[in-house]
KEMI-242460 format. One record per residue: residue in one letter; x, y, z of N, C-alpha, C in turn. Coordinates in nm, 3 decimals. Layout:
<recs>
type  nx  ny  nz  cax  cay  caz  cx  cy  cz
A  X  Y  Z  X  Y  Z  X  Y  Z
...
</recs>
This chain:
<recs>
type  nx  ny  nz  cax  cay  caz  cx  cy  cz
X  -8.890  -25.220  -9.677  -8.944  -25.219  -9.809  -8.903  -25.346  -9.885
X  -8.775  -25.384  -9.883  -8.741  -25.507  -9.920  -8.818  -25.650  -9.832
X  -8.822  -25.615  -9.789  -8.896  -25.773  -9.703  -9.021  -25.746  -9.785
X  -9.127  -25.654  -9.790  -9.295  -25.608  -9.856  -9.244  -25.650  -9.979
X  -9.146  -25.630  -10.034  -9.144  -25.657  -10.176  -9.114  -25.829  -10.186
X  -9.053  -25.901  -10.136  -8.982  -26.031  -10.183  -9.121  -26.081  -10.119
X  -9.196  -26.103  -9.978  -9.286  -26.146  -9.975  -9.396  -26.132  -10.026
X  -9.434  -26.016  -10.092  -9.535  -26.010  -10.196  -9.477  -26.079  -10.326
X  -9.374  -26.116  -10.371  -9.304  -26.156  -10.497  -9.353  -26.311  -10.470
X  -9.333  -26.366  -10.349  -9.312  -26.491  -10.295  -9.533  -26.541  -10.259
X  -9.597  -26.454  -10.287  -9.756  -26.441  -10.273  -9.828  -26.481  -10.074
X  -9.684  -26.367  -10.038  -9.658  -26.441  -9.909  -9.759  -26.289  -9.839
X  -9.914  -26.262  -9.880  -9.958  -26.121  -9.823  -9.985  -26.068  -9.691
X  -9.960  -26.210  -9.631  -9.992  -26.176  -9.499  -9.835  -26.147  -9.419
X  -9.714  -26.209  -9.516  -9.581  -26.144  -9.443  -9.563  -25.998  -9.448
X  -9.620  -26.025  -9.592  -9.571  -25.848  -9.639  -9.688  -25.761  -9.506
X  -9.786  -25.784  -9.503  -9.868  -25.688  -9.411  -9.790  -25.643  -9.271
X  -9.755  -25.742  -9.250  -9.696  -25.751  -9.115  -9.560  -25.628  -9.112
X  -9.513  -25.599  -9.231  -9.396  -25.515  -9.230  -9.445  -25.360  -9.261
X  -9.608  -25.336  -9.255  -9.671  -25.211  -9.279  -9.757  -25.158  -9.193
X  -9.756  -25.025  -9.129  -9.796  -24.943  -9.002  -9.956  -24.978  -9.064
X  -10.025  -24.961  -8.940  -10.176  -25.008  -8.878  -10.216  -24.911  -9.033
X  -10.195  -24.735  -9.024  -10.243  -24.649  -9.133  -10.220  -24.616  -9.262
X  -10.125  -24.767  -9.293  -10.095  -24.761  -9.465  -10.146  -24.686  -9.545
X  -10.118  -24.640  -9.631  -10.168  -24.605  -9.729  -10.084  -24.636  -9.897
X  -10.152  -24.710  -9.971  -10.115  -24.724  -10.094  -10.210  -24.647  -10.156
X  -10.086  -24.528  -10.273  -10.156  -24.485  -10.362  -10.104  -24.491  -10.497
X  -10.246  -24.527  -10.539  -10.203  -24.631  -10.648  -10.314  -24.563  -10.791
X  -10.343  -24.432  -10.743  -10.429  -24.343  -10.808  -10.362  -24.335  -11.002
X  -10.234  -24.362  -10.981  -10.175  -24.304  -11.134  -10.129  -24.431  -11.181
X  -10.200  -24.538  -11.161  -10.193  -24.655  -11.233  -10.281  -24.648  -11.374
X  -10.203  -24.729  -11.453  -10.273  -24.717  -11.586  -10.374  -24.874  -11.618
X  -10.389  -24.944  -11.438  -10.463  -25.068  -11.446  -10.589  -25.048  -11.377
X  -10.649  -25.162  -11.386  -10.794  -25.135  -11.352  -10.812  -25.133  -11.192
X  -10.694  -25.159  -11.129  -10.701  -25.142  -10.982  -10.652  -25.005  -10.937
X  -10.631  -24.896  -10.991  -10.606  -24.796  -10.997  -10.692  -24.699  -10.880
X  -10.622  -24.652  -10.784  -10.731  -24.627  -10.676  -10.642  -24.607  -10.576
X  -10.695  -24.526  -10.448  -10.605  -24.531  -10.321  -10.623  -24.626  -10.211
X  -10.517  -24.659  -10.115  -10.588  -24.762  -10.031  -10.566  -24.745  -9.928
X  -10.653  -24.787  -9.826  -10.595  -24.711  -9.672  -10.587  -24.856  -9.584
X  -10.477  -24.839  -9.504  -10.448  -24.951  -9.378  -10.468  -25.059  -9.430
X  -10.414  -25.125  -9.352  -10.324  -25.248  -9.353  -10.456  -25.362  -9.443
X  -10.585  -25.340  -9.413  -10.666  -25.388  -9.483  -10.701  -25.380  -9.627
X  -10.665  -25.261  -9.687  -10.678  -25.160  -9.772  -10.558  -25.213  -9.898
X  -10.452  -25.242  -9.838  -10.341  -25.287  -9.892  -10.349  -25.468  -9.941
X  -10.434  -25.517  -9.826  -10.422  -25.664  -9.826  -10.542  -25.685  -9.972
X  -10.617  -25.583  -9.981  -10.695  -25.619  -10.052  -10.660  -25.588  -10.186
X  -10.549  -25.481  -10.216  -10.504  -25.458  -10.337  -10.400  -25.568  -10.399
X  -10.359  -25.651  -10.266  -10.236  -25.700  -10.318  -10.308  -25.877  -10.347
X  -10.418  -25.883  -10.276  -10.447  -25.995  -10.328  -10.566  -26.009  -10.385
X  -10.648  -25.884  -10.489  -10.649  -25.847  -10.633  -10.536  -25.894  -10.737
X  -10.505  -25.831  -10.688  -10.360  -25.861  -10.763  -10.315  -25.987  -10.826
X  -10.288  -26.074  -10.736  -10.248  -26.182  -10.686  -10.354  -26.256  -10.761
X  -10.504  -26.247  -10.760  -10.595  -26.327  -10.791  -10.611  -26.279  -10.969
X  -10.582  -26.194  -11.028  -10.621  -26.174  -11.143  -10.489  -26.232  -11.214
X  -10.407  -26.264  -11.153  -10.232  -26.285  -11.232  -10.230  -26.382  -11.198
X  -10.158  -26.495  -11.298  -10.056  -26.591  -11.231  -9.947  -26.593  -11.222
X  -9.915  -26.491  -11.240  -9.743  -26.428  -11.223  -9.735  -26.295  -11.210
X  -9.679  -26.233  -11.074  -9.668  -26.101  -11.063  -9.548  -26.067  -11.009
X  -9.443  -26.026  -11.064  -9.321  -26.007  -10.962  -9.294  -25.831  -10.996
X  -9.205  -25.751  -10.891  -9.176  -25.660  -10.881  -9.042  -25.687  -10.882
X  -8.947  -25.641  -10.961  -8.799  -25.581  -10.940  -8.746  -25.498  -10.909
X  -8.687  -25.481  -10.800  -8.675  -25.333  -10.775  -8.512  -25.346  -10.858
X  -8.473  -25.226  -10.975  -8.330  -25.232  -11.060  -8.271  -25.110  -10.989
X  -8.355  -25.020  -10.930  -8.292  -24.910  -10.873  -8.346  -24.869  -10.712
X  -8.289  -24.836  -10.623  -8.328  -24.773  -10.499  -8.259  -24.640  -10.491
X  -8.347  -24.540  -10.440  -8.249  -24.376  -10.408  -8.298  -24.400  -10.270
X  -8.178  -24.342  -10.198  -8.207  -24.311  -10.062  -8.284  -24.158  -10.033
X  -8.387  -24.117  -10.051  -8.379  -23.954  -10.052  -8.391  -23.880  -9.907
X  -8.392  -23.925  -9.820  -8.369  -23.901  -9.646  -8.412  -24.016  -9.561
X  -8.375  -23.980  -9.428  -8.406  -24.090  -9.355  -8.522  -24.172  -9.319
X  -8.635  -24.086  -9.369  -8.767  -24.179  -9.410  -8.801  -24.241  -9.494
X  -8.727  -24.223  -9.673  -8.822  -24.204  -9.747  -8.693  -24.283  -9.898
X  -8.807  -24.361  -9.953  -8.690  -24.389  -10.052  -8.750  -24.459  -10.209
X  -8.735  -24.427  -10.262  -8.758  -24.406  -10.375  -8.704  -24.573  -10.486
X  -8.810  -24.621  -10.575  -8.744  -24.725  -10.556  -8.831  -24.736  -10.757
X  -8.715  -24.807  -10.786  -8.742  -24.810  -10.969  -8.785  -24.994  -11.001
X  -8.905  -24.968  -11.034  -8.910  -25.123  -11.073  -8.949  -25.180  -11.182
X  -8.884  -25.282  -11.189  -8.939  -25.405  -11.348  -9.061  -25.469  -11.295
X  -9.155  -25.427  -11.327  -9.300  -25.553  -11.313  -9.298  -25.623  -11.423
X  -9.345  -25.719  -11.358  -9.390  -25.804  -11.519  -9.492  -25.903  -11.407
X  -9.607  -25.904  -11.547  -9.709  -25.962  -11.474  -9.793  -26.050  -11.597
X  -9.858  -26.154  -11.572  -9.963  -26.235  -11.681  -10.055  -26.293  -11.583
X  -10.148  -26.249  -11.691  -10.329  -26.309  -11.607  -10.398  -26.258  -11.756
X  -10.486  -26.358  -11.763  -10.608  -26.284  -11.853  -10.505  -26.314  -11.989
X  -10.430  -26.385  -12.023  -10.403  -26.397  -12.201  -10.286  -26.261  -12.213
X  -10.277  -26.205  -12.085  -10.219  -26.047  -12.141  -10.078  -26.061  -12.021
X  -9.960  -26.028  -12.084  -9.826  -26.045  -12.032  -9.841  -25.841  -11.977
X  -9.749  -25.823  -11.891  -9.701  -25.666  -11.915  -9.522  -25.728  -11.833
X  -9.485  -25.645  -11.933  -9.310  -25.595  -11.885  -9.335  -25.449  -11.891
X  -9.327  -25.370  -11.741  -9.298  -25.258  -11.758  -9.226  -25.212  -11.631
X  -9.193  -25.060  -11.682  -9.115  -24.992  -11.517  -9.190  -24.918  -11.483
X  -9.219  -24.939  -11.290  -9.296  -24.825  -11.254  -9.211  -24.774  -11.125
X  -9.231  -24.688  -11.065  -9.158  -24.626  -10.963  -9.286  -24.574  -10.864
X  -9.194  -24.614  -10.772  -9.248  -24.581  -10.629  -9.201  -24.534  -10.537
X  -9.243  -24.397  -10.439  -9.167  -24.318  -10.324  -9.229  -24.403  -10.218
X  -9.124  -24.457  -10.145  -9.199  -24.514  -10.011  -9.188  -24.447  -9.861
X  -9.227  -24.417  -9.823  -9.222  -24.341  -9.643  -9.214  -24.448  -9.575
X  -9.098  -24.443  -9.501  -9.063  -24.570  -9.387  -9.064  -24.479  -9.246
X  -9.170  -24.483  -9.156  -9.136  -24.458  -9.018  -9.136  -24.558  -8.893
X  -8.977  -24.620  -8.786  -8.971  -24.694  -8.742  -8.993  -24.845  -8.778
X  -8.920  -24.872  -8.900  -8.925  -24.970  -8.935  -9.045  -25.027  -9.010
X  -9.140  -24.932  -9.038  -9.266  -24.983  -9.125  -9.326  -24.910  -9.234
X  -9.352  -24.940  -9.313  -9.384  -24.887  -9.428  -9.557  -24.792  -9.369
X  -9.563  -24.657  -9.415  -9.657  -24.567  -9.352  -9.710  -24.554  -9.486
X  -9.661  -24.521  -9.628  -9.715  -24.496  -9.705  -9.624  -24.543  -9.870
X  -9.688  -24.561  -9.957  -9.599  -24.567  -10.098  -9.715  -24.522  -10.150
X  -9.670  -24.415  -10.281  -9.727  -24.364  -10.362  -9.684  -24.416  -10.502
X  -9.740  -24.428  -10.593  -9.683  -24.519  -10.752  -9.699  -24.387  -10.833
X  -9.562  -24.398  -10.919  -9.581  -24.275  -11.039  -9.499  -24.333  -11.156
X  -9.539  -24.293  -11.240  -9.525  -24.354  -11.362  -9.354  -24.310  -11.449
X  -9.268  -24.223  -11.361  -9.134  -24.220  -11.397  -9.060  -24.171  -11.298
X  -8.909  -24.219  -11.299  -8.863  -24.138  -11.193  -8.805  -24.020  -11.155
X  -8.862  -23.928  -11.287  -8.828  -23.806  -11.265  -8.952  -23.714  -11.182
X  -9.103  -23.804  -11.220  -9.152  -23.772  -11.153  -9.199  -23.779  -10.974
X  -9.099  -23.884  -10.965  -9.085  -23.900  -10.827  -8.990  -23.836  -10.785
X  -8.848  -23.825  -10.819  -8.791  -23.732  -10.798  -8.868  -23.612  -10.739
X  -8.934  -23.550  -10.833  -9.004  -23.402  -10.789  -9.047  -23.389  -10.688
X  -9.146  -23.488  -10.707  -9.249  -23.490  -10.591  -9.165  -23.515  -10.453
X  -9.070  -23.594  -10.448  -8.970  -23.616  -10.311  -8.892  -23.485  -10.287
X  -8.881  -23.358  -10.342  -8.857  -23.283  -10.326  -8.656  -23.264  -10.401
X  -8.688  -23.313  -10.540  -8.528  -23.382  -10.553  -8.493  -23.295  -10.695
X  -8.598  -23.256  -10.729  -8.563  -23.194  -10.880  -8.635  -23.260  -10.992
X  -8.607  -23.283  -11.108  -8.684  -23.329  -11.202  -8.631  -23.432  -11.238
X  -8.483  -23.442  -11.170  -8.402  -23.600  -11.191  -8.359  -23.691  -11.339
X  -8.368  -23.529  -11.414  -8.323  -23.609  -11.550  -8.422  -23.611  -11.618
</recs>
């Protein structure tokens, strides 16, 4: 997850792909942006991230927090901040990621981390 993140930070999309299973899935359904939508495999992803990439001239992810919540799966708190279009955003979003054998299988985006918490099966997390 850390390598997908610094090489997408770095607009490096074809490293980051390389660190995500053939059946990716980004879901990215509870975004409050206009790319808001689910995405499937490794294609699916390349195309969200360089959306992305093409509407911004600055997009970085921080991850300020990581939870370990089992041996697949981990939960991760981030500072975005992004500008494209005249319009800055500083915000935090959180993401549960599923890691099987070393590759990212799926991340889902939710808008706090209590609600990821839940959904990871963790409680309401505050």
């Amino acid at each position: 997850m850390r390598r997908i993140v610094d090489s997408f930070n770095a607009r490096e999309i074809d490293e980051a792909l390389q660190c995500v299973a053939e059946g990716f899935e980004m879901d990215w359904s509870s975004s409050i942006g206009a790319l808001k939508g689910v995405y499937r495999g490794r294609g699916g992803a390349g195309t969200l991230w360089t959306l992305l990439l093409d509407v911004c001239t600055m997009v970085h992810w921080g991850p300020v927090e990581v939870i370990d919540v089992d041996d697949s799966r981990v939960i991760v708190v981030n500072r975005v901040q992004m500008w494209g279009r005249g319009t800055y955003v500083d915000d935090v979003e959180v993401q549960l990621w599923t890691i099987t054998g070393g590759k990212a299988e799926r991340v889902k985006l939710y808008r706090s981390k209590s609600e990821a918490l839940a959904a990871a099966g963790c409680g309401s997390g505050g």
